[in-house]
mmCIF file of the N, C-alpha and C atoms, coordinates in Angstrom:
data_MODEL
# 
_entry.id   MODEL 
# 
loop_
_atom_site.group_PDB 
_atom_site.id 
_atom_site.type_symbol 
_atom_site.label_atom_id 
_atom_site.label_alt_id 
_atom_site.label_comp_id 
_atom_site.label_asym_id 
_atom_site.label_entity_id 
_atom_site.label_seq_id 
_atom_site.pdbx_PDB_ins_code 
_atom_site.Cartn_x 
_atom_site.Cartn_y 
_atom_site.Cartn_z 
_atom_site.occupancy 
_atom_site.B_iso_or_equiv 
_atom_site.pdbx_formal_charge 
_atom_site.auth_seq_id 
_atom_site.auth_comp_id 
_atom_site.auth_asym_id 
_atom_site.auth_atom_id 
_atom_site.pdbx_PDB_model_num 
ATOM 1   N N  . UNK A 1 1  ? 0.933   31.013 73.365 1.00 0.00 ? 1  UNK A N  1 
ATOM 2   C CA . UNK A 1 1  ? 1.721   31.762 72.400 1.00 0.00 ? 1  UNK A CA 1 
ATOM 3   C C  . UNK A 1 1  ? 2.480   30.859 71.446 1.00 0.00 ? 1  UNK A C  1 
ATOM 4   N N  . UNK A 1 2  ? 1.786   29.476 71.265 1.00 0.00 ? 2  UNK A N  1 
ATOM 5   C CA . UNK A 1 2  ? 2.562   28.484 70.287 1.00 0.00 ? 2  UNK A CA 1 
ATOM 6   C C  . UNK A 1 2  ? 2.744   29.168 69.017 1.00 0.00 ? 2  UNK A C  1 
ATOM 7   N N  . UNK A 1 3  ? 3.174   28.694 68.065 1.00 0.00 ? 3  UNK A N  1 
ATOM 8   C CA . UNK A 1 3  ? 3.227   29.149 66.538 1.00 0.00 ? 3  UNK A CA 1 
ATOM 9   C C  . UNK A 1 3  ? 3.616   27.917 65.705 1.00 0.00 ? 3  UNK A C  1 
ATOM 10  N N  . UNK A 1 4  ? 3.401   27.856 64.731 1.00 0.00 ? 4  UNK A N  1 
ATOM 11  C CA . UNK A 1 4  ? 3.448   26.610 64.004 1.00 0.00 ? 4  UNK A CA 1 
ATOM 12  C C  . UNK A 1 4  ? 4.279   26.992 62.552 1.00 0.00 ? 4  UNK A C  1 
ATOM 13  N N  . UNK A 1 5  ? 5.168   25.935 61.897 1.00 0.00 ? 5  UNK A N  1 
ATOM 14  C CA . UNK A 1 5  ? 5.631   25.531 60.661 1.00 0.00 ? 5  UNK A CA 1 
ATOM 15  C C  . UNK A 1 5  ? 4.993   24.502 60.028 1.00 0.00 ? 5  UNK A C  1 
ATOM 16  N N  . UNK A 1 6  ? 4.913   24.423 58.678 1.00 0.00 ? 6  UNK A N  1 
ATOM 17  C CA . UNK A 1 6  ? 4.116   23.785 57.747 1.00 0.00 ? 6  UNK A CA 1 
ATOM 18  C C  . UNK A 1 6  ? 5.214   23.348 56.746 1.00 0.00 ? 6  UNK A C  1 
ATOM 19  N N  . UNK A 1 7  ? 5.507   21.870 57.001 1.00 0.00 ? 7  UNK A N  1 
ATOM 20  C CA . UNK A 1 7  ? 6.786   21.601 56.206 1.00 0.00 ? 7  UNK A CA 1 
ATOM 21  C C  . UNK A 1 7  ? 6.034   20.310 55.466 1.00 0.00 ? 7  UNK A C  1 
ATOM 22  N N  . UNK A 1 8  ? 7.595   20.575 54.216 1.00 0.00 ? 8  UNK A N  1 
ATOM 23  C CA . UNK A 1 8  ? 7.564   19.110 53.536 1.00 0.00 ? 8  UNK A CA 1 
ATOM 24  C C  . UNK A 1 8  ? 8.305   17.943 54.201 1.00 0.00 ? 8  UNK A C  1 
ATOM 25  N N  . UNK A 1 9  ? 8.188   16.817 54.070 1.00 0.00 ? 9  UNK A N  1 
ATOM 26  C CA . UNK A 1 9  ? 8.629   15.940 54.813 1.00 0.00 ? 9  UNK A CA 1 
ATOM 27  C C  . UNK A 1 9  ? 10.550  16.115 54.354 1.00 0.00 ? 9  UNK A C  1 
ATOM 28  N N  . UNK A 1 10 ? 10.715  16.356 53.711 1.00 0.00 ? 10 UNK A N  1 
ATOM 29  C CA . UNK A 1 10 ? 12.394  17.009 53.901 1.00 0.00 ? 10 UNK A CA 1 
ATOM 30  C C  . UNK A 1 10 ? 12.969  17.788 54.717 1.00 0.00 ? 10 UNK A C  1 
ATOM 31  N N  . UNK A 1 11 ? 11.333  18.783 54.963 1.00 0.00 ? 11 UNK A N  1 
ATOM 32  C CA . UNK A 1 11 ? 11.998  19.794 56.256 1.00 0.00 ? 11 UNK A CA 1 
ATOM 33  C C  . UNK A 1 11 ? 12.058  21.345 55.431 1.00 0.00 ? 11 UNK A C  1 
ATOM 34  N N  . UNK A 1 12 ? 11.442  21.389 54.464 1.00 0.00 ? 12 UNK A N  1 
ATOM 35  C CA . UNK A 1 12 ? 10.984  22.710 53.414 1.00 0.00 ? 12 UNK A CA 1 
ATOM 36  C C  . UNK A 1 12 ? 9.986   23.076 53.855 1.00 0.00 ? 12 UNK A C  1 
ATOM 37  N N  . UNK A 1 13 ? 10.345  24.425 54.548 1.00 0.00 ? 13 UNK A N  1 
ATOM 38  C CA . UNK A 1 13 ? 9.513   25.558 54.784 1.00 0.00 ? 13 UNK A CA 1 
ATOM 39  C C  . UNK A 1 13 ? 8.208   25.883 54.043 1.00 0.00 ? 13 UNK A C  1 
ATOM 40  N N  . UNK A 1 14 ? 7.132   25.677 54.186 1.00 0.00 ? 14 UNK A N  1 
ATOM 41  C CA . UNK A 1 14 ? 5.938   26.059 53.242 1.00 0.00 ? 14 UNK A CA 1 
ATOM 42  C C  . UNK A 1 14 ? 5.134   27.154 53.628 1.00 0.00 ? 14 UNK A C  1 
ATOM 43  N N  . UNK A 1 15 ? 5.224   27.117 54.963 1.00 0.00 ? 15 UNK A N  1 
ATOM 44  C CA . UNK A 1 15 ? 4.183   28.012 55.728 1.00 0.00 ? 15 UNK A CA 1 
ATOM 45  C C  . UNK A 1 15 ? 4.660   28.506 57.054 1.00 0.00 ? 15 UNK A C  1 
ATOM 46  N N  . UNK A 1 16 ? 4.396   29.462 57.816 1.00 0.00 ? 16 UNK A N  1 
ATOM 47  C CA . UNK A 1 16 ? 4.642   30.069 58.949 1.00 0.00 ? 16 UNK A CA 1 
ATOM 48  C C  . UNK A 1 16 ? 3.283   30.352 59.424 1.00 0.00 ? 16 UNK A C  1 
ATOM 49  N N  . UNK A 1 17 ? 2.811   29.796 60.735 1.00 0.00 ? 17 UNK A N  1 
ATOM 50  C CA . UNK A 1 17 ? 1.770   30.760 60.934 1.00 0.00 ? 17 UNK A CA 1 
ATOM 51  C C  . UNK A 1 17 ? 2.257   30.896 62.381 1.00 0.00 ? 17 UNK A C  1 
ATOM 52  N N  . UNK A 1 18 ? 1.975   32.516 62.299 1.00 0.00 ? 18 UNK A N  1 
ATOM 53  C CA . UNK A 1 18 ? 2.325   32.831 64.148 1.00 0.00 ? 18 UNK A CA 1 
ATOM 54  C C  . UNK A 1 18 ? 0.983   33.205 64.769 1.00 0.00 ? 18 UNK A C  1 
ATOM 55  N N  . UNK A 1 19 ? 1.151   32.568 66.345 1.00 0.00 ? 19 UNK A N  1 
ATOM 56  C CA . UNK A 1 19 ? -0.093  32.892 66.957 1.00 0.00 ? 19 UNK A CA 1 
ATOM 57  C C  . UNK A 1 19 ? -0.366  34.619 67.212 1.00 0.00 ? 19 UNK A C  1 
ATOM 58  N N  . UNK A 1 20 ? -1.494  35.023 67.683 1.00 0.00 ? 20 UNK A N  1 
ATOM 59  C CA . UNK A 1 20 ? -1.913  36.312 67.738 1.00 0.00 ? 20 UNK A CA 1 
ATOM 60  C C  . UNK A 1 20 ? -2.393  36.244 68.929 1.00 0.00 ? 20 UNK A C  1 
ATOM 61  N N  . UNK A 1 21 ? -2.097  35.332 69.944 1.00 0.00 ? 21 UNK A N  1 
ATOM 62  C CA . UNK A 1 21 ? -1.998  35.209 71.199 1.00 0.00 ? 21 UNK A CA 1 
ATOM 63  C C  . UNK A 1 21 ? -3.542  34.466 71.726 1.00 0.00 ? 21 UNK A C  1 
ATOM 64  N N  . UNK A 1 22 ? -3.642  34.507 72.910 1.00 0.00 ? 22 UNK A N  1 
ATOM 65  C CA . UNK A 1 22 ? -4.332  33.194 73.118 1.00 0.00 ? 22 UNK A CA 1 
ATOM 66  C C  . UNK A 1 22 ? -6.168  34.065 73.386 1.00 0.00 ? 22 UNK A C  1 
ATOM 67  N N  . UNK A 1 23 ? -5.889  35.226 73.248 1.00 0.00 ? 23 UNK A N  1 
ATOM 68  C CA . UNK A 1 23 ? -7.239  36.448 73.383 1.00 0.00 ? 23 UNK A CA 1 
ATOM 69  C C  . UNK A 1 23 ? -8.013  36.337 72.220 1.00 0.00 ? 23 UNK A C  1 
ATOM 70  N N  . UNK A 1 24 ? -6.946  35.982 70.902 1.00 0.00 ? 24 UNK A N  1 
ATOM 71  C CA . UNK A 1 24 ? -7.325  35.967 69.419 1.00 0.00 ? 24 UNK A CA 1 
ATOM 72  C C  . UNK A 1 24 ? -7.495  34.549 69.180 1.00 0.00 ? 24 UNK A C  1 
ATOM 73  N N  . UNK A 1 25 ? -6.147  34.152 69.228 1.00 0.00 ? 25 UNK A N  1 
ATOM 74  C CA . UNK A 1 25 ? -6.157  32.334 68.124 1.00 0.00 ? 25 UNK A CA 1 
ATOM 75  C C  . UNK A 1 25 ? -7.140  31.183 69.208 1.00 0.00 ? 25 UNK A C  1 
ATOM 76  N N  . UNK A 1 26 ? -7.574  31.862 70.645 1.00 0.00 ? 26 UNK A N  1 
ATOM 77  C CA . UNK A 1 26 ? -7.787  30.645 71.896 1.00 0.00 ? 26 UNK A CA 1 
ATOM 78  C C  . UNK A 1 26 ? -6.470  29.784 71.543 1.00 0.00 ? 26 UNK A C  1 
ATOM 79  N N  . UNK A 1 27 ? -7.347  28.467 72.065 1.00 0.00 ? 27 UNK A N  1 
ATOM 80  C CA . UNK A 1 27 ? -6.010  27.574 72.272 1.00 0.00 ? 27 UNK A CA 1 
ATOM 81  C C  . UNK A 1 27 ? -5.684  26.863 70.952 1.00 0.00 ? 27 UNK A C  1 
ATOM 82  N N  . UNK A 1 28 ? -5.707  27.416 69.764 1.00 0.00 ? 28 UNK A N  1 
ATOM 83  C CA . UNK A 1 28 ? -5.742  26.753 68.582 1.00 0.00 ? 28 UNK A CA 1 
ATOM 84  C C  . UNK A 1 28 ? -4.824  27.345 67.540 1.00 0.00 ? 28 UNK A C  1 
ATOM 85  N N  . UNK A 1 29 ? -4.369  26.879 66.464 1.00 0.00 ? 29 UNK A N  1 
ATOM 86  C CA . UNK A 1 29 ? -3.727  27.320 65.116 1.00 0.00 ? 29 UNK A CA 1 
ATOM 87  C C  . UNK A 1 29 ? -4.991  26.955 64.005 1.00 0.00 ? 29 UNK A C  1 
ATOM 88  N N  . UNK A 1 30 ? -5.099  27.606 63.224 1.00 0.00 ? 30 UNK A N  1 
ATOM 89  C CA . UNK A 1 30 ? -5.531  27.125 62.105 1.00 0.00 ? 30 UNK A CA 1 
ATOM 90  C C  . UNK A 1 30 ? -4.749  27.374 60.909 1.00 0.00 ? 30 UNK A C  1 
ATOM 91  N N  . UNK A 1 31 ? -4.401  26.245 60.011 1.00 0.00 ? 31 UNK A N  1 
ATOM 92  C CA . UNK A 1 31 ? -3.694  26.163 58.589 1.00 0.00 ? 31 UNK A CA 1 
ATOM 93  C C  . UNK A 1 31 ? -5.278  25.876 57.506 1.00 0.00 ? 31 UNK A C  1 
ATOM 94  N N  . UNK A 1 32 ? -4.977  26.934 56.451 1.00 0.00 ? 32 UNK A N  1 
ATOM 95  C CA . UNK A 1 32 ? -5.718  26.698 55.708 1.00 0.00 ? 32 UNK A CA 1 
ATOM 96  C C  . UNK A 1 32 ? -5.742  25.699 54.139 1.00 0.00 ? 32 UNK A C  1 
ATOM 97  N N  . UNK A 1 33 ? -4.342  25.325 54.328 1.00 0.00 ? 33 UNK A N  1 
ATOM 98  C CA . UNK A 1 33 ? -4.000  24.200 53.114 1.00 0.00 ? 33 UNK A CA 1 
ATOM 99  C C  . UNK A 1 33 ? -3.550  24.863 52.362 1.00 0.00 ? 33 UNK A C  1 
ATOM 100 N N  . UNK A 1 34 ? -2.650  26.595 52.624 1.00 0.00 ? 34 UNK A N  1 
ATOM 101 C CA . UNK A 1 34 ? -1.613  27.292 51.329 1.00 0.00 ? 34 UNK A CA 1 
ATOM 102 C C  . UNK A 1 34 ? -0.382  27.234 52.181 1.00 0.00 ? 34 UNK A C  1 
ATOM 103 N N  . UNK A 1 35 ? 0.702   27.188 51.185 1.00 0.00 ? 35 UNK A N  1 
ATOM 104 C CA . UNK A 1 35 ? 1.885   27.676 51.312 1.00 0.00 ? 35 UNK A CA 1 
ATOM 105 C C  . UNK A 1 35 ? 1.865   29.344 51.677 1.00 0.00 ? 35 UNK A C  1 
ATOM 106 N N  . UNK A 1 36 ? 3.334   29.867 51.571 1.00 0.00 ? 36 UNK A N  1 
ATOM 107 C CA . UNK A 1 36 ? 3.486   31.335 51.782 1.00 0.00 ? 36 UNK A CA 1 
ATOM 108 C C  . UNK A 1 36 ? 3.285   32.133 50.622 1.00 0.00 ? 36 UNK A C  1 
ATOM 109 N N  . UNK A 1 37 ? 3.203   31.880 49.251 1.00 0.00 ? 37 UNK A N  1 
ATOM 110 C CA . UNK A 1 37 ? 2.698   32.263 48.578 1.00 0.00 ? 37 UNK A CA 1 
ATOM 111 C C  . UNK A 1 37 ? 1.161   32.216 48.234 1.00 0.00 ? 37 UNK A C  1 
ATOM 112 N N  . UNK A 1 38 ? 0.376   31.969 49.143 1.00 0.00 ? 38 UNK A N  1 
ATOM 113 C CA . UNK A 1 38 ? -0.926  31.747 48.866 1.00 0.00 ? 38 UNK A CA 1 
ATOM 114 C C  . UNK A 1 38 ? -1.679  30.593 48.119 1.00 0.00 ? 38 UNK A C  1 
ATOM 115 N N  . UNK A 1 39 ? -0.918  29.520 47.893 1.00 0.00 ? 39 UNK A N  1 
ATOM 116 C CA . UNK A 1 39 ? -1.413  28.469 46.673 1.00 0.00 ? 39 UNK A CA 1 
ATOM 117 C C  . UNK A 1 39 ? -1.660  27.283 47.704 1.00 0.00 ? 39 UNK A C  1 
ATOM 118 N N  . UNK A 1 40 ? -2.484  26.930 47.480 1.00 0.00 ? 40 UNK A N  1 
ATOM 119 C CA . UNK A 1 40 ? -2.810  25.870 48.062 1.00 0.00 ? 40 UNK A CA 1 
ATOM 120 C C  . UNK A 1 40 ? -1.718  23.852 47.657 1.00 0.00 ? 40 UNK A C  1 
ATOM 121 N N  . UNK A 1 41 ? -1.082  24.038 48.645 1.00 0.00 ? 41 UNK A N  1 
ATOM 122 C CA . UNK A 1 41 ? -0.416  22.514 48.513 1.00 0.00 ? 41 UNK A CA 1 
ATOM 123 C C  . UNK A 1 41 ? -0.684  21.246 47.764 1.00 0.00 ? 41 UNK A C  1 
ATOM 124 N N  . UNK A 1 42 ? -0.048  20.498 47.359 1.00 0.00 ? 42 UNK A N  1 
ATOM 125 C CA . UNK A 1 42 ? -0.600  19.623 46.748 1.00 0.00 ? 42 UNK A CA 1 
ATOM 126 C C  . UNK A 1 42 ? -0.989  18.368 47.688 1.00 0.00 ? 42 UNK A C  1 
ATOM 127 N N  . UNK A 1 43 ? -1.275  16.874 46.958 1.00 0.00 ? 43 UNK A N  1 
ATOM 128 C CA . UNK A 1 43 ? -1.904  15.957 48.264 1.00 0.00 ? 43 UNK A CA 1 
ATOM 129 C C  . UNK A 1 43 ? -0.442  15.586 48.367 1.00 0.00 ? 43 UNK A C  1 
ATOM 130 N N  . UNK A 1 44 ? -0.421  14.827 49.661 1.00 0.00 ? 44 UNK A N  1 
ATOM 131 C CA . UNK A 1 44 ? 0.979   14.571 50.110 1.00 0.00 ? 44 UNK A CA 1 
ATOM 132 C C  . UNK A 1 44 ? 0.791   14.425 51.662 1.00 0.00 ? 44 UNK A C  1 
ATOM 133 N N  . UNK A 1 45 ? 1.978   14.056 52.539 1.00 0.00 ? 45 UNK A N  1 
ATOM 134 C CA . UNK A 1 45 ? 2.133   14.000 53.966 1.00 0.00 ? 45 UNK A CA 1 
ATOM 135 C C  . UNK A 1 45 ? 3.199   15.509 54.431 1.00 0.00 ? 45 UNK A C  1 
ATOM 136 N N  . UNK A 1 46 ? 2.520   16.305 55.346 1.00 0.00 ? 46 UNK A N  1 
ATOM 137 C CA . UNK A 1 46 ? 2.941   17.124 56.040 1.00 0.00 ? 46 UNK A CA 1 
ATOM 138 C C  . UNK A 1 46 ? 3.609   17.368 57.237 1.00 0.00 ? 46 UNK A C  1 
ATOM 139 N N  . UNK A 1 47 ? 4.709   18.154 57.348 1.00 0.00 ? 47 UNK A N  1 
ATOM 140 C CA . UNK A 1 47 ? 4.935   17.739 58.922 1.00 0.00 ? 47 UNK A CA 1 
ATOM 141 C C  . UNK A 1 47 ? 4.414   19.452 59.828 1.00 0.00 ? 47 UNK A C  1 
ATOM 142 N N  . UNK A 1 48 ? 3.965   19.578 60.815 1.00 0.00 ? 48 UNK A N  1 
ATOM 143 C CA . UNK A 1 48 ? 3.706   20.046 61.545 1.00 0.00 ? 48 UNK A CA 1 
ATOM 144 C C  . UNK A 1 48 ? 4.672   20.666 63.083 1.00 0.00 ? 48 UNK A C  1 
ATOM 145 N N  . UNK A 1 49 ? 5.382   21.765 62.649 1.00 0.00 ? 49 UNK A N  1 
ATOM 146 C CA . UNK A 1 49 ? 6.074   21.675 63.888 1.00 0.00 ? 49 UNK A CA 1 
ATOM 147 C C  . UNK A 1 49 ? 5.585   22.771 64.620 1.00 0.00 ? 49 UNK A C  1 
ATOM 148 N N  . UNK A 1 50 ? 4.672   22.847 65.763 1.00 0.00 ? 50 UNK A N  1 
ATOM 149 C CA . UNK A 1 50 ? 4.318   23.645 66.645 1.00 0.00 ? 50 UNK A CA 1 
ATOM 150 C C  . UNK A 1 50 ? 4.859   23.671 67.757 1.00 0.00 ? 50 UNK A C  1 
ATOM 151 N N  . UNK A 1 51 ? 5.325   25.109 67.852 1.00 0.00 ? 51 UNK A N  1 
ATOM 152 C CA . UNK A 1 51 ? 6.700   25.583 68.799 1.00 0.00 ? 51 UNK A CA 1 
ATOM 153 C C  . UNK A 1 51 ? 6.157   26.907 70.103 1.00 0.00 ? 51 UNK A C  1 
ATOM 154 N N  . UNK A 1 52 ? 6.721   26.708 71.175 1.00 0.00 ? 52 UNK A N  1 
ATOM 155 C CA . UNK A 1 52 ? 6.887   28.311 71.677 1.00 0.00 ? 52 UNK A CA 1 
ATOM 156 C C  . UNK A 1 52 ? 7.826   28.663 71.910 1.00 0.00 ? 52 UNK A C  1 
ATOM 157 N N  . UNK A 1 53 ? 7.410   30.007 72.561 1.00 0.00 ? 53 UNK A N  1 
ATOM 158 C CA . UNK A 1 53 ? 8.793   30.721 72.616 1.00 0.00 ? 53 UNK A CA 1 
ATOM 159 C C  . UNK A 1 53 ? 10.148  30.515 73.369 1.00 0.00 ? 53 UNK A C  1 
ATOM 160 N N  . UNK A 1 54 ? 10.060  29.680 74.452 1.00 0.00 ? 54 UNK A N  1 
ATOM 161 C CA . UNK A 1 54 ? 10.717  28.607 75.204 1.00 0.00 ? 54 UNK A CA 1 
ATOM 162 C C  . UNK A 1 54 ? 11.463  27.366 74.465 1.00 0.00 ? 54 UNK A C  1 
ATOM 163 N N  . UNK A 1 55 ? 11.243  27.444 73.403 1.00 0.00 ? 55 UNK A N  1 
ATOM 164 C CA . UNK A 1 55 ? 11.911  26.350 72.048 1.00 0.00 ? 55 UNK A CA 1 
ATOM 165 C C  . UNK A 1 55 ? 11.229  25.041 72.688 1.00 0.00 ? 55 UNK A C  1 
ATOM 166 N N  . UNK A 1 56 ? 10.422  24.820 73.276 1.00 0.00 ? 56 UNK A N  1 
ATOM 167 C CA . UNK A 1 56 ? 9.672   23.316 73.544 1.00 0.00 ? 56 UNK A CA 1 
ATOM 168 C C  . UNK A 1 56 ? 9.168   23.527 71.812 1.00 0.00 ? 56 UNK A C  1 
ATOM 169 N N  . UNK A 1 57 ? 9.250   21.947 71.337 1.00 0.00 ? 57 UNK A N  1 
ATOM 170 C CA . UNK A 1 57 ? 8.390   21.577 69.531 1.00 0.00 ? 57 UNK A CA 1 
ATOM 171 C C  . UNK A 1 57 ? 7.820   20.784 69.724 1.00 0.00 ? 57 UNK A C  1 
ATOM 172 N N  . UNK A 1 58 ? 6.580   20.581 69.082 1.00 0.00 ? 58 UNK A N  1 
ATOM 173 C CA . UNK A 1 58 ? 5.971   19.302 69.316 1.00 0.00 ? 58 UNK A CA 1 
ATOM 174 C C  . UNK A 1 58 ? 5.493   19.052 67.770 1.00 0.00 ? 58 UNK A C  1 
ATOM 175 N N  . UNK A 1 59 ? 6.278   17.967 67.318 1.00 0.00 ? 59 UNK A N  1 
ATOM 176 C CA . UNK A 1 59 ? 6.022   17.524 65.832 1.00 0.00 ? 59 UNK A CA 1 
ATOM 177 C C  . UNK A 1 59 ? 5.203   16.976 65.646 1.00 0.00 ? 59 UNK A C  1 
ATOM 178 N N  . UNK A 1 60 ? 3.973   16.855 64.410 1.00 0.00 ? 60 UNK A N  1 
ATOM 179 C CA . UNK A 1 60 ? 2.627   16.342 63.955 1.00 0.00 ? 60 UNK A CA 1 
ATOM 180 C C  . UNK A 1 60 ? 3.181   15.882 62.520 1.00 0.00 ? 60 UNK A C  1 
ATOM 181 N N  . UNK A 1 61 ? 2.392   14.411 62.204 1.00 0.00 ? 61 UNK A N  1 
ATOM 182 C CA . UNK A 1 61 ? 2.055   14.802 60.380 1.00 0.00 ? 61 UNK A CA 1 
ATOM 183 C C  . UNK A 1 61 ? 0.735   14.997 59.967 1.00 0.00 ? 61 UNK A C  1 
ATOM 184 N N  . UNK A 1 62 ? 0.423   15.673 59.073 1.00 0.00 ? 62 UNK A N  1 
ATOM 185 C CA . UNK A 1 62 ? -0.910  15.646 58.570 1.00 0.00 ? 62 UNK A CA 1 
ATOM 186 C C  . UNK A 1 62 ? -0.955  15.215 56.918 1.00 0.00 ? 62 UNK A C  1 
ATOM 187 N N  . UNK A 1 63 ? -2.103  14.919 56.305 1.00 0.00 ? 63 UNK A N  1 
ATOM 188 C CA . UNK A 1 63 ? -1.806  14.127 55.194 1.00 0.00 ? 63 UNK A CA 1 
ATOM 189 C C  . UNK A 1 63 ? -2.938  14.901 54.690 1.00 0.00 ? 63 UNK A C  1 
ATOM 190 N N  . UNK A 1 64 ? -2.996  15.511 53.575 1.00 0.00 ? 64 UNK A N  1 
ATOM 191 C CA . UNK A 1 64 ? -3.575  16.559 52.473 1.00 0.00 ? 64 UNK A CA 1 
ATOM 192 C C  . UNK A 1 64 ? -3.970  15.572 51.518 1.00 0.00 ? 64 UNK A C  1 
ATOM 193 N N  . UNK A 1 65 ? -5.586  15.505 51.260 1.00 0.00 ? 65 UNK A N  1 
ATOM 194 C CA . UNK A 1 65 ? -6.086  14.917 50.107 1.00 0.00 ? 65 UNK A CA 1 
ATOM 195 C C  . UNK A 1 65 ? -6.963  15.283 49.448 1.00 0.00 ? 65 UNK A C  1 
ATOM 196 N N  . UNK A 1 66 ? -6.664  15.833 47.991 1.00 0.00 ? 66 UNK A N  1 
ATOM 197 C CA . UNK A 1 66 ? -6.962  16.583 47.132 1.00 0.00 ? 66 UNK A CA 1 
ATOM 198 C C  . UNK A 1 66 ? -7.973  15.591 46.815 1.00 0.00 ? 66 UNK A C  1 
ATOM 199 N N  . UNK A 1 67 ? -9.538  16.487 45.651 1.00 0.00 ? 67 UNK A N  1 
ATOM 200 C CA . UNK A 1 67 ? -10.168 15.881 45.177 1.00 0.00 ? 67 UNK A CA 1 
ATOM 201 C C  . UNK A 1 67 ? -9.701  16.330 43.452 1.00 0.00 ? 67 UNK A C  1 
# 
């Protein structure tokens, strides 16, 4: 039942994705490279904070490279 944030390296909110439980998402998240408005991000370093409901986080970066 993890769920994940999609931040800028400041810590700006870009994205929310919540799981749909582990019947739907299995053991995975997928981000498709948009913000919450639907636009796709620019290139840059991302931070990744995937959380449950227990407040355990486990922080990632990912790095977006546009052609």
């Amino acid at each position: 039942n993890s769920s994940m944030l999609v931040m800028t390296l400041d810590g700006n909110i870009l994205r929310e994705i919540k799981s749909q439980g582990i019947n739907i998402d299995g053991d995975q998240l997928i981000w498709d490279g948009r913000d919450s408005a639907g636009d796709y991000v620019s290139s840059g370093v991302y931070l990744l904070a995937i959380y449950e409901p227990s407040g355990l986080i486990q922080m990632e970066k990912i790095t977006v490279i546009k052609n």
